[in-house]
DSSP file (Angstrom, degrees, kcal/mol; ACC not computed):
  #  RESIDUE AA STRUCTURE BP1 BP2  ACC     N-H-->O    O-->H-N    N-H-->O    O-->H-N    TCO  KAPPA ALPHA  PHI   PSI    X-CA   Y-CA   Z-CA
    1    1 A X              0   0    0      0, 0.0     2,-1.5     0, 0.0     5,-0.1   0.000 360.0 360.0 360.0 -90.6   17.5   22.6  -26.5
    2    2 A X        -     0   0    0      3,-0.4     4,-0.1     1,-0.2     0, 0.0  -0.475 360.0 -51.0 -75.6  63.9   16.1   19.3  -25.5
    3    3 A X  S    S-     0   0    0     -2,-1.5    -1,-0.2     1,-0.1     3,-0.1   0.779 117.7 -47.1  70.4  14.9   20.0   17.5  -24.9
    4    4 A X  S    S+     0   0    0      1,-0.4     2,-0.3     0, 0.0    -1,-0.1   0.984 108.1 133.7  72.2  64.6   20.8   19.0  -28.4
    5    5 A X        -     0   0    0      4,-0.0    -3,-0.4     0, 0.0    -1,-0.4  -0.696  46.7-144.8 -84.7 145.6   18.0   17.9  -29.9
    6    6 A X     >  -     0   0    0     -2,-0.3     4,-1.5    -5,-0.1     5,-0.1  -0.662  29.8-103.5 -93.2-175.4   16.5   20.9  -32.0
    7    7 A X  H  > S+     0   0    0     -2,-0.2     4,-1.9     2,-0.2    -1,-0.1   0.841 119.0  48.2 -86.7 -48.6   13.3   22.2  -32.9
    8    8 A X  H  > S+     0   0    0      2,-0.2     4,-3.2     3,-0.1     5,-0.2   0.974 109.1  53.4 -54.0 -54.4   13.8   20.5  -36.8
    9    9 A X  H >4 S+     0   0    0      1,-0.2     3,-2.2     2,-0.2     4,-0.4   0.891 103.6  51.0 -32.9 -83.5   14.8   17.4  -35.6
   10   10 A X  H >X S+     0   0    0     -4,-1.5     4,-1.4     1,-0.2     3,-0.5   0.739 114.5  52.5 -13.9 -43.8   11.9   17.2  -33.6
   11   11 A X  H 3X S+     0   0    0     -4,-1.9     4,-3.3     1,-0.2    -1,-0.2   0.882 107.3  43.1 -64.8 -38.5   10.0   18.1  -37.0
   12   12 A X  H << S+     0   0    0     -4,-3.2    -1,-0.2    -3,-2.2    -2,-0.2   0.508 112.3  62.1-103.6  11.8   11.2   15.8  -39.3
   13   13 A X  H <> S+     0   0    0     -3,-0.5     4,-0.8    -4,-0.4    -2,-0.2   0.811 108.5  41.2 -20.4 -72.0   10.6   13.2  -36.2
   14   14 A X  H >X S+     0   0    0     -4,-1.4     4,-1.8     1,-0.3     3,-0.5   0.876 110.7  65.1 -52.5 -62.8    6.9   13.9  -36.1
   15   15 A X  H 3X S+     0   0    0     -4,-3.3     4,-1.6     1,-0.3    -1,-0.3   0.722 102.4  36.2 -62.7 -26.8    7.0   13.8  -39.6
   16   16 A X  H 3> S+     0   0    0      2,-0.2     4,-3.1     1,-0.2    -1,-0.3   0.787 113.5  64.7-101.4 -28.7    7.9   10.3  -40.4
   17   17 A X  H <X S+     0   0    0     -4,-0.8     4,-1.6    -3,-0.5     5,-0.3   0.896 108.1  36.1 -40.0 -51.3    5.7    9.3  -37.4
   18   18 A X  H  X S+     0   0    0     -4,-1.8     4,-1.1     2,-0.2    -2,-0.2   0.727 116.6  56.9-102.5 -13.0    2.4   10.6  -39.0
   19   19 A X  H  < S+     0   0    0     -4,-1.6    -2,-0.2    -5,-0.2    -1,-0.2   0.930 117.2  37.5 -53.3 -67.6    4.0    9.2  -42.6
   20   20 A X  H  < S+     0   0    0     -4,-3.1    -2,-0.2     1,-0.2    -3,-0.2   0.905 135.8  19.0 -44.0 -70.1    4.2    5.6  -40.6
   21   21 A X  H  X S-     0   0    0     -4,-1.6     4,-0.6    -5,-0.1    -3,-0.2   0.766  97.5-129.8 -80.3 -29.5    1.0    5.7  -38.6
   22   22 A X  H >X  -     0   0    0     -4,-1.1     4,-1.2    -5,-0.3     3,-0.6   0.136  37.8 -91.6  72.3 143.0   -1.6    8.6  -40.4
   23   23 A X  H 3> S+     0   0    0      1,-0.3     4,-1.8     2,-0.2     5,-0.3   0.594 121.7  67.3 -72.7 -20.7   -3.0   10.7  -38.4
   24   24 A X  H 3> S+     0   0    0      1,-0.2     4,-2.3     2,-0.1    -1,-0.3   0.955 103.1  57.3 -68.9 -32.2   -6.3    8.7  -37.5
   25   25 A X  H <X S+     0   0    0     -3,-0.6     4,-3.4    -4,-0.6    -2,-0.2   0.892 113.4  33.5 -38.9 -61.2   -3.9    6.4  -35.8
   26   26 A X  H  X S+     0   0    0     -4,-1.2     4,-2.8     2,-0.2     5,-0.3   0.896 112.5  58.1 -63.4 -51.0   -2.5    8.9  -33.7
   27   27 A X  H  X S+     0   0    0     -4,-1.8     4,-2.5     2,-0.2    -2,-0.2   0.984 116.1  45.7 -55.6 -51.4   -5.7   11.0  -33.3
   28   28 A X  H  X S+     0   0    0     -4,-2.3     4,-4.0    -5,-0.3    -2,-0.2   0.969 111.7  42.2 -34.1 -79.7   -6.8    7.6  -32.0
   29   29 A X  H  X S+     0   0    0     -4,-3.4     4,-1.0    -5,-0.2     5,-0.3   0.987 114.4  55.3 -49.6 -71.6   -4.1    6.6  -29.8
   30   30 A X  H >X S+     0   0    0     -4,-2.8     4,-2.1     1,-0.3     3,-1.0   0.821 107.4  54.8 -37.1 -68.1   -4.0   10.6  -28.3
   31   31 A X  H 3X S+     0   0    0     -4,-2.5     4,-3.2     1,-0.3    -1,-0.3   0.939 114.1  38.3 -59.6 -53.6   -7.8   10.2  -27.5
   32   32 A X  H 3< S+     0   0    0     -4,-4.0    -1,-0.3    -5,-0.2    -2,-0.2   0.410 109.6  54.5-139.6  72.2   -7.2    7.2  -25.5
   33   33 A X  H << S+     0   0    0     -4,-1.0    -1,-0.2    -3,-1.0    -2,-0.2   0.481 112.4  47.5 -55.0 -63.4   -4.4    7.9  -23.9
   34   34 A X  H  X S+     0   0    0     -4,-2.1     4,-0.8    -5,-0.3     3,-0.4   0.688 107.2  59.5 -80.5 -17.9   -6.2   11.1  -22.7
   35   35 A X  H  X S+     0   0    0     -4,-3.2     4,-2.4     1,-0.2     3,-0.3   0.905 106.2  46.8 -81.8 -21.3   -9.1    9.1  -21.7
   36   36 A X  H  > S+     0   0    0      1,-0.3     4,-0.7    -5,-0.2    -1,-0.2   0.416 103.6  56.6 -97.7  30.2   -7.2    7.1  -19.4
   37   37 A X  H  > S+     0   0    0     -3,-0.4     4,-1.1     2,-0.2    -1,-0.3   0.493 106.3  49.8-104.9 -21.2   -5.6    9.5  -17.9
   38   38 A X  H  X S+     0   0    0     -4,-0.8     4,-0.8    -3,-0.3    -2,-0.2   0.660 112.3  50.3 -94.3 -22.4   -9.1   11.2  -16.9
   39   39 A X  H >X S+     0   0    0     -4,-2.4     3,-2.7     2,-0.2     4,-1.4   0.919 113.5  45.5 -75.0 -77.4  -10.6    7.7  -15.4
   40   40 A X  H 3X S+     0   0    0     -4,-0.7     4,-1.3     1,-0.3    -2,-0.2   0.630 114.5  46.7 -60.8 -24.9   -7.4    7.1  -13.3
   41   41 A X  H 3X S+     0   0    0     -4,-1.1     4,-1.1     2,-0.2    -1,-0.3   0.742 116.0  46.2 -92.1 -13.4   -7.6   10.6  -12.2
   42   42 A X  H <X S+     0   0    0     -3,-2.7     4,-2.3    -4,-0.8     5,-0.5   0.923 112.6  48.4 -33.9 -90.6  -11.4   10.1  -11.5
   43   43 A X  H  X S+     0   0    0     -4,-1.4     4,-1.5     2,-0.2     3,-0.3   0.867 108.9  55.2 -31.8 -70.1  -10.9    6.9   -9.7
   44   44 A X  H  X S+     0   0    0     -4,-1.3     4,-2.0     1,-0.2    -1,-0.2   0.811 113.0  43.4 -27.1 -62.3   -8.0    8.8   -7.6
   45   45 A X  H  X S+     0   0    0     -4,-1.1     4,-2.1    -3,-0.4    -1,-0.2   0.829 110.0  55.6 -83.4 -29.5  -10.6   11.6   -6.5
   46   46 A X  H  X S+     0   0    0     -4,-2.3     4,-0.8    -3,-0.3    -1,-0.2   0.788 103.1  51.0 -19.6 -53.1  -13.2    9.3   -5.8
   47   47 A X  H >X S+     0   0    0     -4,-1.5     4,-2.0    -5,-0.5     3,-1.2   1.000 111.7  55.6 -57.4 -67.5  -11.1    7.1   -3.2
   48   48 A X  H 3< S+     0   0    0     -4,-2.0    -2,-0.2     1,-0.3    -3,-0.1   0.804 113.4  33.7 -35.4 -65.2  -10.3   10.5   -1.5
   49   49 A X  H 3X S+     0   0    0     -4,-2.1     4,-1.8     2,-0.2    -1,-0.3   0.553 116.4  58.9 -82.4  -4.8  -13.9   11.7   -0.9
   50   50 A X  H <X S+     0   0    0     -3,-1.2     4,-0.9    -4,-0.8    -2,-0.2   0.941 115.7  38.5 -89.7 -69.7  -15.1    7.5   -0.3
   51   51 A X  H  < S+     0   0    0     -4,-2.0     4,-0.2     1,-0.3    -2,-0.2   0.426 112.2  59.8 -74.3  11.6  -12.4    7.4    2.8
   52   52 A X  H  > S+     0   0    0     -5,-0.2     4,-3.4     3,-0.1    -1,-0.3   0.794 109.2  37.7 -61.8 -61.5  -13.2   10.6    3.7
   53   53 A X  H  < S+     0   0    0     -4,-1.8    -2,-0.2     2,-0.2     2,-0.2   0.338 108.3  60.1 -98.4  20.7  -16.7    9.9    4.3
   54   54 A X  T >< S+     0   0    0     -4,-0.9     3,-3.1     2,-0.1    -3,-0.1   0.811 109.5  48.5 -82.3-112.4  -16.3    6.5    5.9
   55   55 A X  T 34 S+     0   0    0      1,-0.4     3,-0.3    -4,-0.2    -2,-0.2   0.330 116.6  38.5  -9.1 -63.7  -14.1    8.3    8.6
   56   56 A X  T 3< S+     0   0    0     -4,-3.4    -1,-0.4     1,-0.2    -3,-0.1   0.779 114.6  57.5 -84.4  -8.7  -16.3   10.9    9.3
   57   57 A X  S <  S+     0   0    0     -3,-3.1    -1,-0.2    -5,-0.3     2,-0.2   0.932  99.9  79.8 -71.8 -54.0  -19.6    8.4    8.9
   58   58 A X  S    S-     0   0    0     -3,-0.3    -4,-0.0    -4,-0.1    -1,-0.0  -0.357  79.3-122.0 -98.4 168.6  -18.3    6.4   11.4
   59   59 A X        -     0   0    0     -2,-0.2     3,-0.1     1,-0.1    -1,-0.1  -0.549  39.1-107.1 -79.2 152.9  -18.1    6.2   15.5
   60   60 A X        -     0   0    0      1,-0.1    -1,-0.1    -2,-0.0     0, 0.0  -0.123  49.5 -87.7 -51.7 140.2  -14.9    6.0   17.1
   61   61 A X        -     0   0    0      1,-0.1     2,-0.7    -2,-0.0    -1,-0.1  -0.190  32.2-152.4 -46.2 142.5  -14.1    2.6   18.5
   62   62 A X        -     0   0    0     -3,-0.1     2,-0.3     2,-0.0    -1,-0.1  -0.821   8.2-167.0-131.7 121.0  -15.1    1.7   21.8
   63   63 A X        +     0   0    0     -2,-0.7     2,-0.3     2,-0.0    -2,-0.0  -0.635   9.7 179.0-103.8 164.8  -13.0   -0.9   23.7
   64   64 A X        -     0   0    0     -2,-0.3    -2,-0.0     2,-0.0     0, 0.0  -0.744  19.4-153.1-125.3 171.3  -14.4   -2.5   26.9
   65   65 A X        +     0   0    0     -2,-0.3    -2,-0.0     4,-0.0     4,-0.0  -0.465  40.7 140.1-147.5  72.2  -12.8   -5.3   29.2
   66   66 A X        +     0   0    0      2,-0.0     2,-0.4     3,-0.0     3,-0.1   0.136  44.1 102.0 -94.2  29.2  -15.6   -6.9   30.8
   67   67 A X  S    S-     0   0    0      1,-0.1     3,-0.1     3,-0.0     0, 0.0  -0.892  90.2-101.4-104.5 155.3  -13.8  -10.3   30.4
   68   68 A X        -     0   0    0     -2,-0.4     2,-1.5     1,-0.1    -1,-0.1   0.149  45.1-106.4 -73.7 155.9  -12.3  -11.4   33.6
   69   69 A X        +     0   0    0      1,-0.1     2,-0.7    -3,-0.1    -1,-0.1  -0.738  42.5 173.4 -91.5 118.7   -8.5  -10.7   33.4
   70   70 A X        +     0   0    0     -2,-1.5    -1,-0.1    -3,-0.1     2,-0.1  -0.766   8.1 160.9-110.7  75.6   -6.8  -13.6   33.0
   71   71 A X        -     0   0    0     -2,-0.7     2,-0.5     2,-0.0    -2,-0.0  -0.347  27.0-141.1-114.2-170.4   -2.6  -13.0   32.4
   72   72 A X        -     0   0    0     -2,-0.1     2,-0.4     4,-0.0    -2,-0.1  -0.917   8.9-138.2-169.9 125.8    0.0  -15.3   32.7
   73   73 A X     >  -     0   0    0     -2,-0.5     4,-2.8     1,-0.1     5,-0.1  -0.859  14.5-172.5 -82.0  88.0    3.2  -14.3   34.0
   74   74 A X  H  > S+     0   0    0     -2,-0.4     4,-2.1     2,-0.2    -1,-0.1   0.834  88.7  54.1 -63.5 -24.1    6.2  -15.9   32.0
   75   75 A X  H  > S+     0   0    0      2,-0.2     4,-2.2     1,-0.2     5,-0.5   0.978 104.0  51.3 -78.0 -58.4    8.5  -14.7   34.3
   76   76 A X  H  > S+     0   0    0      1,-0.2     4,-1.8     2,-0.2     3,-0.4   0.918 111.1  51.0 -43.6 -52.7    7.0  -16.2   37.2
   77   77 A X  H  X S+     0   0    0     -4,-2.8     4,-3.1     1,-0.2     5,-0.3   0.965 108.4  46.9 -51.3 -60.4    6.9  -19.3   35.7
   78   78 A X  H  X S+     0   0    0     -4,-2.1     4,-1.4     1,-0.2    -1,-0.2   0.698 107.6  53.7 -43.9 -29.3    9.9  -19.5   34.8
   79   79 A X  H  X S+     0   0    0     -4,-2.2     4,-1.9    -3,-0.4    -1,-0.2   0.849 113.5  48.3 -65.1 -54.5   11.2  -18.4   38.1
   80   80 A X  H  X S+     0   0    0     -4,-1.8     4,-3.4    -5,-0.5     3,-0.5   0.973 106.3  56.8 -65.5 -53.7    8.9  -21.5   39.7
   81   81 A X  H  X S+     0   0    0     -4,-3.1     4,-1.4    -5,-0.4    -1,-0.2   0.882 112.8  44.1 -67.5 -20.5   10.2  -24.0   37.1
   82   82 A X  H  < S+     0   0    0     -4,-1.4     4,-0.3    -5,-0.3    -1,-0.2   0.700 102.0  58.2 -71.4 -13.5   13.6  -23.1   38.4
   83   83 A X  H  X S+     0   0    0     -4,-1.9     4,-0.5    -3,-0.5    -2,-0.2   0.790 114.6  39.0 -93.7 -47.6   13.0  -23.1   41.5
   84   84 A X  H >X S+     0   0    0     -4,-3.4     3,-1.4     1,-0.2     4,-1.3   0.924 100.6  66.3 -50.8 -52.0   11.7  -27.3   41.1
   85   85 A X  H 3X S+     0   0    0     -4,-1.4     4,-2.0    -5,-0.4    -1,-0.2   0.855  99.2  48.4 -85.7 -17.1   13.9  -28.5   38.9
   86   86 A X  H 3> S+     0   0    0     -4,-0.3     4,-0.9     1,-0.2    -1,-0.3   0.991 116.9  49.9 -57.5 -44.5   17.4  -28.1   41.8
   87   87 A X  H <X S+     0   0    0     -3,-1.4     4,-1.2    -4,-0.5    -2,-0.2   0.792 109.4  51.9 -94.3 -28.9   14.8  -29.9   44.3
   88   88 A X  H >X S+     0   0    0     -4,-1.3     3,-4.0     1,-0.2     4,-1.0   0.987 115.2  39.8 -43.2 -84.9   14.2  -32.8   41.3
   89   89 A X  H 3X S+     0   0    0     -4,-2.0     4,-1.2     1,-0.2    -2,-0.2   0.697 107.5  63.3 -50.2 -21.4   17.9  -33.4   40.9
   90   90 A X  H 3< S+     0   0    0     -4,-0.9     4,-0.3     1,-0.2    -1,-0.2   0.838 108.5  38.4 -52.5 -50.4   18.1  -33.2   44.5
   91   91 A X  H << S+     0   0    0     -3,-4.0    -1,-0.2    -4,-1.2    -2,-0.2   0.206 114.2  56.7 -93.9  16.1   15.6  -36.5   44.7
   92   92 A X  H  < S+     0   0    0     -4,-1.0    -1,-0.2    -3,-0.2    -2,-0.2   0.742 101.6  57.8 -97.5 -36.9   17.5  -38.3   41.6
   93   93 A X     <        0   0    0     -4,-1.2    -2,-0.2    -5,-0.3    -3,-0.1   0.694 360.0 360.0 -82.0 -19.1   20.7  -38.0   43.4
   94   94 A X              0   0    0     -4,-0.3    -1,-0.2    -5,-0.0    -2,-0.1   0.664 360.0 360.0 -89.2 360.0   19.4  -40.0   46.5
C-alpha cells in the first residue's frame, strides 16, 4: 500500500504510540497542531484582504519634475578631458 507498509503495520504502529504517550497526550498534541494550522491559515487570509485594501485605498502616484533639470553628461566629459590632456603634454614637452 503505503511503499509496502500495510494496514496492520500501521495498527500495531498506532498502537505502541498511544501505549507510549496516552491518548491525552495525543488528543493534546492533535488539538494544537490543528490550532496552528487555523492561525497561520488566518494570518495568510488576513495579509490578502490587508494588501488588497491598501491598493485599492490608495491614489496612484503622481511624479512631477518641477526641479530645474540639471544632468551631467559623462560622455561629454570625458570627451573634453581628452581633448586637454594631448594639449597638457603638449606644454610639458616645451
Amino acid at each position: 500500500m503505503l511503499g509496502g507498509i500495510s494496514i496492520w503495520q500501521l495498527l500495531i504502529v498506532l498502537g505502541i504510540i498511544i501505549l507510549i504517550f496516552g491518548t491525552k497526550k495525543l488528543r493534546n498534541v492533535g488539538t494544537d497542531l490543528g490550532g496552528a494550522v487555523k492561525g497561520f491559515k488566518k494570518a495568510i487570509n488576513e495579509e490578502e484582504k490587508d494588501g488588497d485594501k491598501k491598493d485599492a485605498d490608495q491614489p496612484q502616484a503622481k511624479v512631477s519634475h518641477e526641479e530645474a533639470g540639471n544632468t551631467y553628461d559623462v560622455q561629454a566629459e570625458e570627451k573634453r578631458a581628452a581633448e586637454e590632456r594631448p594639449t597638457e603634454r603638449n606644454e610639458e614637452r616645451k
